[in-house]
TORKOL-4160 file (C-alpha; in steps of 0.2 Angstrom, whole numbers, padded with zeros to 4 digits, m for minus):
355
<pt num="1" X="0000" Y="0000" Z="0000"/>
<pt num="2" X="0016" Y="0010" Z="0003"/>
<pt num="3" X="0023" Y="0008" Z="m0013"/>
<pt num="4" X="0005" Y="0014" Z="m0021"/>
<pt num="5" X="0002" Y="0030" Z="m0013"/>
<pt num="6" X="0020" Y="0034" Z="m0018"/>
<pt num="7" X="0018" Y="0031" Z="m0034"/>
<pt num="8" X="0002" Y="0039" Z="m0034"/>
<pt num="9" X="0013" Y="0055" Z="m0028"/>
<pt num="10" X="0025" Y="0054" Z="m0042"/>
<pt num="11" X="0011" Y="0053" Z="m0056"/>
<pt num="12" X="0003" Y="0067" Z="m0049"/>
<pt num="13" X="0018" Y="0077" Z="m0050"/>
<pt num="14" X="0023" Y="0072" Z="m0067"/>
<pt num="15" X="0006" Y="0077" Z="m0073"/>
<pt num="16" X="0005" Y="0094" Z="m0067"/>
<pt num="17" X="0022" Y="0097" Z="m0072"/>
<pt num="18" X="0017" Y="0091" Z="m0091"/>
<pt num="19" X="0000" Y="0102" Z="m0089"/>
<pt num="20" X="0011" Y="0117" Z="m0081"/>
<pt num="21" X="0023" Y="0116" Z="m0099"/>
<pt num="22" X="0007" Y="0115" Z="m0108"/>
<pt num="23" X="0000" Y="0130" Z="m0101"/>
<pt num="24" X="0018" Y="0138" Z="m0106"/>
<pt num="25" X="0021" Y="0131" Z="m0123"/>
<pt num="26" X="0000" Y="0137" Z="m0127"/>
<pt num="27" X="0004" Y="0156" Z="m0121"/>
<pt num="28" X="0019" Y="0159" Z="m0132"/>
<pt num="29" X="0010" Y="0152" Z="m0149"/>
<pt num="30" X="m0005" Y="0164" Z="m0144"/>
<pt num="31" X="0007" Y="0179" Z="m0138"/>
<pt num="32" X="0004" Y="0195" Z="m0149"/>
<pt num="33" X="0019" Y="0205" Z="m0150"/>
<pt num="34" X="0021" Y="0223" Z="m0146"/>
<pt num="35" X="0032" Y="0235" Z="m0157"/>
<pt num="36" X="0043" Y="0244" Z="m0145"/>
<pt num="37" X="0048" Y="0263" Z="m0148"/>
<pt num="38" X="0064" Y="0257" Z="m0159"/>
<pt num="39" X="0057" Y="0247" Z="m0176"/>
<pt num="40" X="0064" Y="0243" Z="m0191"/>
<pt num="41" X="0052" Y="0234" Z="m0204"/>
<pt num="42" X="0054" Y="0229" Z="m0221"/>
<pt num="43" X="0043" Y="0222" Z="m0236"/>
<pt num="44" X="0040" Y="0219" Z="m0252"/>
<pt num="45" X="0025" Y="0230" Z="m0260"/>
<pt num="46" X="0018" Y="0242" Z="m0246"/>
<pt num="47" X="0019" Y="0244" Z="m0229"/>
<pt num="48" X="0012" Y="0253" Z="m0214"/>
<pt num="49" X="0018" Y="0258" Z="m0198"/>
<pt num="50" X="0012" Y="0268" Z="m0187"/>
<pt num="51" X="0025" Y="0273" Z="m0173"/>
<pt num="52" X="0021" Y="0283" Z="m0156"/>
<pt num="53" X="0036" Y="0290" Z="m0149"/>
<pt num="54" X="0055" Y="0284" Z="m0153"/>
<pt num="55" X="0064" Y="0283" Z="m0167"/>
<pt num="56" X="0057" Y="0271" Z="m0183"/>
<pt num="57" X="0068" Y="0267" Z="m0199"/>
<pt num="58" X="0058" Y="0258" Z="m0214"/>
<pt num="59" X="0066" Y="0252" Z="m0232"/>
<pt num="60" X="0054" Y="0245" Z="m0244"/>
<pt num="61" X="0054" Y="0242" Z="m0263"/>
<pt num="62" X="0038" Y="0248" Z="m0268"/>
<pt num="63" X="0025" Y="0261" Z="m0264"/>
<pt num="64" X="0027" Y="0265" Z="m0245"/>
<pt num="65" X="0015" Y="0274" Z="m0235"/>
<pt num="66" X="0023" Y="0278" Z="m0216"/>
<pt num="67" X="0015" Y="0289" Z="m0201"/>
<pt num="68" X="0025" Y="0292" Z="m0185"/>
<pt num="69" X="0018" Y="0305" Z="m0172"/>
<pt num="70" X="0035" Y="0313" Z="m0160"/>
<pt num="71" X="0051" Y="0307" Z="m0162"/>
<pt num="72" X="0063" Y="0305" Z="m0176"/>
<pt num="73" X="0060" Y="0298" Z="m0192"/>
<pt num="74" X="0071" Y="0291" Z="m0207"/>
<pt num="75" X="0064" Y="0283" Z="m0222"/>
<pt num="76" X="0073" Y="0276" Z="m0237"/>
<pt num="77" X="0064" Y="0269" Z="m0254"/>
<pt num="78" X="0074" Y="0263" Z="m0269"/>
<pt num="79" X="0061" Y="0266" Z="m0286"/>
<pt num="80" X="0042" Y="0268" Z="m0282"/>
<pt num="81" X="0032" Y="0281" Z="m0272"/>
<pt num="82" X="0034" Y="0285" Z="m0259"/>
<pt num="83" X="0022" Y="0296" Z="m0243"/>
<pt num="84" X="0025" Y="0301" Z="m0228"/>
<pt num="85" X="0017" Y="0311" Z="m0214"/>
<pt num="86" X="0026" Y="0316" Z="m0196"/>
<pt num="87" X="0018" Y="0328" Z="m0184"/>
<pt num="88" X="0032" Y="0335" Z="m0172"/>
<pt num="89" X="0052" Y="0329" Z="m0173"/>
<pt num="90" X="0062" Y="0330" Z="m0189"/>
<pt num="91" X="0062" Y="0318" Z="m0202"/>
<pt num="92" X="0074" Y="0313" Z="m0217"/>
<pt num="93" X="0067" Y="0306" Z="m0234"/>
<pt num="94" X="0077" Y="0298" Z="m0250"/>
<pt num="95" X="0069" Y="0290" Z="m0263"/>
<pt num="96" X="0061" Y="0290" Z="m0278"/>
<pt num="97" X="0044" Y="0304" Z="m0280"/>
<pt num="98" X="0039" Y="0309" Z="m0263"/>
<pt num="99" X="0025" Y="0318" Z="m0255"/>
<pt num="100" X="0030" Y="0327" Z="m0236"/>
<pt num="101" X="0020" Y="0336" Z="m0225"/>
<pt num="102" X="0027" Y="0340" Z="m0207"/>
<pt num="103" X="0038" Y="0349" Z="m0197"/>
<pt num="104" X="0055" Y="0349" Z="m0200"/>
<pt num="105" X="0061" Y="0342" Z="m0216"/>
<pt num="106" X="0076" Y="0336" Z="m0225"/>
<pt num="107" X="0074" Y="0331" Z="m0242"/>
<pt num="108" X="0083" Y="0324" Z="m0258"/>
<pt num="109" X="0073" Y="0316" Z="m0270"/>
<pt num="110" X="0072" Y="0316" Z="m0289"/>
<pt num="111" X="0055" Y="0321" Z="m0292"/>
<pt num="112" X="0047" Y="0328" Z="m0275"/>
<pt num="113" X="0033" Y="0340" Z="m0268"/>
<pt num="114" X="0035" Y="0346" Z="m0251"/>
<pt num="115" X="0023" Y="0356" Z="m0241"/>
<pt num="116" X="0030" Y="0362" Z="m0226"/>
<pt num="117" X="0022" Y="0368" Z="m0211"/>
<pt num="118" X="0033" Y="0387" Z="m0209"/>
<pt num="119" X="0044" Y="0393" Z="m0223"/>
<pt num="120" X="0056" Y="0408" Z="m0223"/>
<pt num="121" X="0063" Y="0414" Z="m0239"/>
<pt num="122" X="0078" Y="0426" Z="m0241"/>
<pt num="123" X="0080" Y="0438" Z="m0253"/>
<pt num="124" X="0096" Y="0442" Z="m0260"/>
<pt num="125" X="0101" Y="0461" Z="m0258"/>
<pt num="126" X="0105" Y="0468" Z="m0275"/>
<pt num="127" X="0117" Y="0485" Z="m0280"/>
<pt num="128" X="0115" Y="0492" Z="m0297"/>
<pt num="129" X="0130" Y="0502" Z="m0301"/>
<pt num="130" X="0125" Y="0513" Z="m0318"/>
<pt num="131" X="0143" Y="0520" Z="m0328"/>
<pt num="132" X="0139" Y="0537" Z="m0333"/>
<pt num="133" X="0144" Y="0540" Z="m0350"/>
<pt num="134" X="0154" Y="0557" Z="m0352"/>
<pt num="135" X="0154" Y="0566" Z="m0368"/>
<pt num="136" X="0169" Y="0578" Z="m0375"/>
<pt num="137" X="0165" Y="0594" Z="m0374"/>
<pt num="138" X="0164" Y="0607" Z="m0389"/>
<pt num="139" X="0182" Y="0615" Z="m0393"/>
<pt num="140" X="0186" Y="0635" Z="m0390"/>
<pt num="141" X="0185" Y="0644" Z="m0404"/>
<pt num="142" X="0205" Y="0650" Z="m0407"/>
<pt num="143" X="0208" Y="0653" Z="m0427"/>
<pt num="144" X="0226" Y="0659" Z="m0425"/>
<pt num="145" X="0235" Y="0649" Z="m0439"/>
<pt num="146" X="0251" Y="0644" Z="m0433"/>
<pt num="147" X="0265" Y="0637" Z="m0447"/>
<pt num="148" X="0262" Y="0618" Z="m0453"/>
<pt num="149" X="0279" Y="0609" Z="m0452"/>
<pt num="150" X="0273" Y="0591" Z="m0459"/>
<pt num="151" X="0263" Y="0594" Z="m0477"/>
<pt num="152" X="0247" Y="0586" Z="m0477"/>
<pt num="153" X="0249" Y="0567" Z="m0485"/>
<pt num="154" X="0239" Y="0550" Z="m0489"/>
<pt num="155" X="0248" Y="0543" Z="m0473"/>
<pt num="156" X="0239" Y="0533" Z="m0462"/>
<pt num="157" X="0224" Y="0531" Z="m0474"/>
<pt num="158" X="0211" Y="0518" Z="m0472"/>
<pt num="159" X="0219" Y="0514" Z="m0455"/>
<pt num="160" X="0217" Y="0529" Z="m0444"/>
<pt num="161" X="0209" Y="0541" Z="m0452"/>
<pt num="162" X="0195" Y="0544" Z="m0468"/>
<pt num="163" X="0202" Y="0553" Z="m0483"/>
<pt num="164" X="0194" Y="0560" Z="m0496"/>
<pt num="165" X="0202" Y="0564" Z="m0514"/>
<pt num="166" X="0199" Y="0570" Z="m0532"/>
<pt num="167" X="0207" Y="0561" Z="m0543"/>
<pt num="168" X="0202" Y="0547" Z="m0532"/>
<pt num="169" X="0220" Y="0540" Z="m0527"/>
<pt num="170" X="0230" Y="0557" Z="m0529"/>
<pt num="171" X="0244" Y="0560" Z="m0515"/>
<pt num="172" X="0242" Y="0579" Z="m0507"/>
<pt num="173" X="0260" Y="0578" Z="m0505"/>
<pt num="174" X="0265" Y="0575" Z="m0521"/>
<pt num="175" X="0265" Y="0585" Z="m0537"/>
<pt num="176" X="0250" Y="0589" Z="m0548"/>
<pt num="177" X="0230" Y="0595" Z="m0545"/>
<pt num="178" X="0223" Y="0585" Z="m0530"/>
<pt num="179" X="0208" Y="0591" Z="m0519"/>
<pt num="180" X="0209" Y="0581" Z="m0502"/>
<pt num="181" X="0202" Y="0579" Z="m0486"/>
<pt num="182" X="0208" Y="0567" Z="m0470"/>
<pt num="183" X="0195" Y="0566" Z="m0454"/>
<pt num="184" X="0203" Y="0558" Z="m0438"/>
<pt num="185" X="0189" Y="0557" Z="m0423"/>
<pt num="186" X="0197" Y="0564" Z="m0405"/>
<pt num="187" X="0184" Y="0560" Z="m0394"/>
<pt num="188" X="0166" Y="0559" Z="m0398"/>
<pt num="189" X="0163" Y="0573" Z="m0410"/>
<pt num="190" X="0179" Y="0583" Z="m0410"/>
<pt num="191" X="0191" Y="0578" Z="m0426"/>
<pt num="192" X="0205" Y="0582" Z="m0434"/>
<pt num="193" X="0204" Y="0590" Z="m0449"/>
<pt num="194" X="0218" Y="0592" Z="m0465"/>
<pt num="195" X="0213" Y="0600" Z="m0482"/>
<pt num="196" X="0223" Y="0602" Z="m0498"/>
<pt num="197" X="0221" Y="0610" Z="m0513"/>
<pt num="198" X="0226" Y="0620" Z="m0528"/>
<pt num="199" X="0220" Y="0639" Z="m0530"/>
<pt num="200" X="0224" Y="0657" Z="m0532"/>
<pt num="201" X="0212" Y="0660" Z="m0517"/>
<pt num="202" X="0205" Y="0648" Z="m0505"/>
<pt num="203" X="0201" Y="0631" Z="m0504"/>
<pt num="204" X="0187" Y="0623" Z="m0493"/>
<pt num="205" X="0179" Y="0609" Z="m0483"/>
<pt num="206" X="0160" Y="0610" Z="m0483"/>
<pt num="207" X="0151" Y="0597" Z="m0470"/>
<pt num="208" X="0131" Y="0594" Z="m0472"/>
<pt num="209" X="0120" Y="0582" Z="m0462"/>
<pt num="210" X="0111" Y="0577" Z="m0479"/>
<pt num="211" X="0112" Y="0574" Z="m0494"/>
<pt num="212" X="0110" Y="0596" Z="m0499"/>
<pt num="213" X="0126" Y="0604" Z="m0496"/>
<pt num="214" X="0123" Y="0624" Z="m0493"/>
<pt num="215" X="0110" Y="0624" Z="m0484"/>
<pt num="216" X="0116" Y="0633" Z="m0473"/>
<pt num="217" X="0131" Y="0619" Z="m0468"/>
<pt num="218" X="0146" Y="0623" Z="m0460"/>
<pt num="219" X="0161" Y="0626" Z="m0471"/>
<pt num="220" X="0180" Y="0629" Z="m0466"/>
<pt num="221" X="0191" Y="0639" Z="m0478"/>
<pt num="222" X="0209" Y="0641" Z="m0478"/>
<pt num="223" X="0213" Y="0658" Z="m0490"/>
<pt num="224" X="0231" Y="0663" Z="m0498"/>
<pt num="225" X="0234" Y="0678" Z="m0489"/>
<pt num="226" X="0250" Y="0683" Z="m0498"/>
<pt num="227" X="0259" Y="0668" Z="m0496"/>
<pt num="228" X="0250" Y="0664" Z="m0480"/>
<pt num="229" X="0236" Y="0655" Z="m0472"/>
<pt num="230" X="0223" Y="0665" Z="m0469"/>
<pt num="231" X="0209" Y="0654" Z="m0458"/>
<pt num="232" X="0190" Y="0656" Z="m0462"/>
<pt num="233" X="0176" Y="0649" Z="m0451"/>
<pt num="234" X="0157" Y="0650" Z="m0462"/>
<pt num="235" X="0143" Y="0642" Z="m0467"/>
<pt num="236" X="0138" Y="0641" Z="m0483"/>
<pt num="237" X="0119" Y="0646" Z="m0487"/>
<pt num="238" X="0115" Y="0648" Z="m0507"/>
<pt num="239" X="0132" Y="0649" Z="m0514"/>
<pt num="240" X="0138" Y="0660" Z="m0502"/>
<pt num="241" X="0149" Y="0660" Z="m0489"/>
<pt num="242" X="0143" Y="0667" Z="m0473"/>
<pt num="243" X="0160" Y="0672" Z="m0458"/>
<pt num="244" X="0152" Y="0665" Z="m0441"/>
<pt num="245" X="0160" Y="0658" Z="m0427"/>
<pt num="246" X="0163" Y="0637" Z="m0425"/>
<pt num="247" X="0172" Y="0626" Z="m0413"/>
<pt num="248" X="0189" Y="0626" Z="m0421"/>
<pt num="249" X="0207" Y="0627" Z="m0414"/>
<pt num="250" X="0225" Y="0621" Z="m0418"/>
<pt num="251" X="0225" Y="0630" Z="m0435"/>
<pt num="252" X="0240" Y="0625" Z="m0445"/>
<pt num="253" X="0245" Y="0631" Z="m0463"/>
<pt num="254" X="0256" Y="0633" Z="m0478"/>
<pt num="255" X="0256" Y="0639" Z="m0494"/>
<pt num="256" X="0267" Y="0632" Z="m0509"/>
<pt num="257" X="0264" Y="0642" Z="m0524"/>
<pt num="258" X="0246" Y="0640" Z="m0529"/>
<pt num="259" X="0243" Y="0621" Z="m0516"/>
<pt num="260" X="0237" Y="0629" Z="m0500"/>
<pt num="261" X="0237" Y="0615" Z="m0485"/>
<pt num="262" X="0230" Y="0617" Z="m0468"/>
<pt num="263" X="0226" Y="0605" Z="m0452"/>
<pt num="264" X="0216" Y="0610" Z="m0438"/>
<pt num="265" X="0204" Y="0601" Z="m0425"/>
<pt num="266" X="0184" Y="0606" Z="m0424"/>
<pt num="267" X="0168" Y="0603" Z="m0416"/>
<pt num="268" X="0157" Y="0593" Z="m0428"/>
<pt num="269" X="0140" Y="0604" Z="m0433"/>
<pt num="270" X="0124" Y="0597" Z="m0422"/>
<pt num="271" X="0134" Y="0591" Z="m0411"/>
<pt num="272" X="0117" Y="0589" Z="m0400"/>
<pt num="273" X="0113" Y="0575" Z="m0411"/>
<pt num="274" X="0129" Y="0566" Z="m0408"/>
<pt num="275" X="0132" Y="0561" Z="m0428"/>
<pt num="276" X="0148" Y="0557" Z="m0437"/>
<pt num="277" X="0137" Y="0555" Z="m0454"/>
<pt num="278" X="0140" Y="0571" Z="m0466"/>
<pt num="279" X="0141" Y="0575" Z="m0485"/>
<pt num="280" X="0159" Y="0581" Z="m0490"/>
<pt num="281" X="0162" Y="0594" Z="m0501"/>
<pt num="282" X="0179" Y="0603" Z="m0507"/>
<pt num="283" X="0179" Y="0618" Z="m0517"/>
<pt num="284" X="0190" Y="0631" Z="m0520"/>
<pt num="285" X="0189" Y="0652" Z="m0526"/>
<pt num="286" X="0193" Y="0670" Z="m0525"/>
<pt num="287" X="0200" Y="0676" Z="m0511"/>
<pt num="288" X="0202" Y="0696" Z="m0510"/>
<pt num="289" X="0216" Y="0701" Z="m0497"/>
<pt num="290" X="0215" Y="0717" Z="m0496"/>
<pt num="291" X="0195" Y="0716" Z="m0490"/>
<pt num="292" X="0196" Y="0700" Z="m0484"/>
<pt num="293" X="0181" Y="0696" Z="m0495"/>
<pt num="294" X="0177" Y="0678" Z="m0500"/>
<pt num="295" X="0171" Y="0674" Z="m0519"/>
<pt num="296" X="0158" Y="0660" Z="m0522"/>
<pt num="297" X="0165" Y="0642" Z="m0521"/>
<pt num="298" X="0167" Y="0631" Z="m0534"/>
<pt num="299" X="0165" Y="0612" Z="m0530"/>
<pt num="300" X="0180" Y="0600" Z="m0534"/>
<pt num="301" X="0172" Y="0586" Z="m0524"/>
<pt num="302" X="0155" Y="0581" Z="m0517"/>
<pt num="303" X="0150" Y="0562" Z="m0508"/>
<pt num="304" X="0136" Y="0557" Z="m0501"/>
<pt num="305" X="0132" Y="0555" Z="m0484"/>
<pt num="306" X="0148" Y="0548" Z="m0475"/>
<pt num="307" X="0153" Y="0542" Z="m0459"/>
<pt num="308" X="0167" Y="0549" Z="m0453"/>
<pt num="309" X="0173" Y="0536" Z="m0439"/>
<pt num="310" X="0175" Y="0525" Z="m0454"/>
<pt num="311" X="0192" Y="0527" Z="m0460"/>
<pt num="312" X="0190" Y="0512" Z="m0471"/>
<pt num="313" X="0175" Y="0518" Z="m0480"/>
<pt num="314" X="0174" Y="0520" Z="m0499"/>
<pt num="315" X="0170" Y="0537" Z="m0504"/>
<pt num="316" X="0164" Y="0544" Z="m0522"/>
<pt num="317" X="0163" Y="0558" Z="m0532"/>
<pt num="318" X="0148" Y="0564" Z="m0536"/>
<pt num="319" X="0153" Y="0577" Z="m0549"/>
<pt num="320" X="0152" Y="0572" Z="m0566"/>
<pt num="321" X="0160" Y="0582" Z="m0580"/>
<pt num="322" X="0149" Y="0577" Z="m0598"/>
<pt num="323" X="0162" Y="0581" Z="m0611"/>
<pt num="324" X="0155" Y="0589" Z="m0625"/>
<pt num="325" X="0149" Y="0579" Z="m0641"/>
<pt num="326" X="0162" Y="0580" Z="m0655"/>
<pt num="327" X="0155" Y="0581" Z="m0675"/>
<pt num="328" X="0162" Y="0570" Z="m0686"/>
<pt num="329" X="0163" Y="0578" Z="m0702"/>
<pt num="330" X="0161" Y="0564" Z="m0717"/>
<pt num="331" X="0170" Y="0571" Z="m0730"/>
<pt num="332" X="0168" Y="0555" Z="m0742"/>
<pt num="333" X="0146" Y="0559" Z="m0741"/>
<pt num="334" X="0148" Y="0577" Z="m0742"/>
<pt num="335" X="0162" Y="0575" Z="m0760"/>
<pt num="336" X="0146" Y="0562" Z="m0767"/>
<pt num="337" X="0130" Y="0576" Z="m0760"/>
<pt num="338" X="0138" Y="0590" Z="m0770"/>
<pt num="339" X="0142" Y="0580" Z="m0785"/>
<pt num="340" X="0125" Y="0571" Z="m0785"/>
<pt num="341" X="0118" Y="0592" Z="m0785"/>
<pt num="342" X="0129" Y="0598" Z="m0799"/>
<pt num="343" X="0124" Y="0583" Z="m0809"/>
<pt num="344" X="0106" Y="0588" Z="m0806"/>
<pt num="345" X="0110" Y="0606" Z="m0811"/>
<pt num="346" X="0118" Y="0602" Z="m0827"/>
<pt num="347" X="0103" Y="0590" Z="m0833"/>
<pt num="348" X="0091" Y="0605" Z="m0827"/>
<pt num="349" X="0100" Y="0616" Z="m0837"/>
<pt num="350" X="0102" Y="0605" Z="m0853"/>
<pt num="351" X="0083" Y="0600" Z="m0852"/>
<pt num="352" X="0077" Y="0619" Z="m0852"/>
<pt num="353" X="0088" Y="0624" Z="m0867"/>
<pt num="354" X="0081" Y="0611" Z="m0877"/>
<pt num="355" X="0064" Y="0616" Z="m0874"/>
């Protein structure tokens, strides 16, 4: 009876230790687990997790949708899209196309729309600094002519200054008829001036702004004053030359027999307009010394409207000289006319006296 109350004992024993490892075992397969405030999750087509506190980092493949309330978030995605939403905290996003809303956001994305909660732009203080443009101004008048050492030449054409000539390639420092005019700018509209010419009076430069000279149009003369430069400022207005005063100084001049040469530096006319482009036009006539009285030009050269900055600019002559027509007498017809006549004569005659 001993021996079966004690194995009585040890099969109760055994028993509620099997039931007690039962119990165990059935609580752990039936156990639901509770995400503590660190998680990391990952999955293949769309997850959600919602975090309370902590920190939370997710990865996923494809289209990810992730809400966290506090705390920090970071969420990676490689292709898809991708949104995610945080109240409070900062958050870090990189991925694909991304929508944020929240608090404090960093961002790199390829294609991404953020709306954040505050935004602060600066604006980038800007200085405009304006270069005034400064203009020469006009010469003082001063006509004193003073000797020219260096005789006016072809120098320097086409490369630093705009010359002018008739015949078109003649050389003013060479022998022979040539008209000529050389413009070099200064500054703006002042220029340098030399002129040439052969005359027994004066020789001129006119400068029109169209295509009408002597309208008016300003015209600088140099006049042999018995062997000397005698310097002229006029305009010219219906063949007349009219003495006024213009912005010219540095006179320069010589006189060689009957060339007269002179070089000065003036103020272009309308200087208001701030134009370089004039018609050219070089004439030459009487000069009385002993009045002082000017005769009416005649005009050697005369171009269209020219710009005088351009030193490289082809000018012409617009003065033609029409040759008069030459008769040809044929002697030949005029021998067989008068023969053919006194033929017709003598048969005339003959017929009447045999009537």
């Amino acid at each position: 009876m001993d021996k079966t109350l004690l194995f009585t004992v040890l099969f109760v024993t055994l028993s509620c230790m099997f039931m007690n490892t039962y119990a165990q075992s059935s609580t752990t397969a039936s156990m639901t687990t509770t995400v503590a405030p660190t998680m990391t999750a990952t999955t293949g087509t769309m997850t959600t997790t919602t975090t309370t506190g902590g920190n939370m980092t997710t990865t996923t493949g494809g289209n990810m949708t992730t809400t966290t309330t506090g705390g920090n978030m970071t969420t990676t995605t490689t292709g898809g899209n991708m949104t995610t939403t945080t109240t409070g905290g900062n958050m870090t996003t990189t991925g694909g196309n991304m929508t944020t809303t929240g608090g404090n956001m960093t961002t790199t994305a390829v294609n991404m729309t953020t709306t954040a909660v505050n935004m602060t732009t600066a604006a980038v203080n800007m200085t405009t600094t304006t270069t005034a443009v400064t203009t020469a101004p006009p010469l003082s008048p001063n006509t004193t002519v003073e000797p020219l050492q260096t005789p006016v030449s072809r120098a320097e054409c086409g490369t630093q200054q705009l010359c002018v000539a008739e015949p078109s390639v003649c050389d003013p420092s060479a022998t022979g008829s040539c008209f000529f005019l050389a413009a070099r700018q200064q500054s703006g509209s002042n220029f340098d001036f030399s002129i040439s010419g052969e005359s027994d009076g004066y020789i001129a430069a006119t400068l029109s702004p169209d295509n009408t000279v002597g309208n008016n149009d300003t015209t600088y003369v140099c006049a042999n004053n018995n062997g000397v430069v005698r310097f002229f400022s006029t305009v010219l207005n219906n063949g007349q030359l009219v003495s006024t005063e213009l912005s010219v100084n540095s006179v320069r001049g010589r006189v060689d027999g009957r060339r007269i040469q002179c070089s000065f530096a003036a103020t272009l006319p309308s200087a208001t307009t701030r134009t370089t482009g004039f018609a050219i036009s070089l004439s030459d006539g009487p000069f009385n010394s002993t009045s002082g009285d000017l005769g009416s030009p005649t005009a050697r050269f005369r171009s269209p409207v020219v710009d005088l900055t351009n030193v490289n600019a082809t000018v012409n002559n617009e003065i033609t000289t029409t040759a008069a027509p030459t008769t040809t007498v044929n002697h030949g017809i005029t021998f067989h006319q008068s023969l053919t006549q006194a033929l017709l004569i003598t048969v005339g005659a003959l017929g009447l006296a045999m009537l």
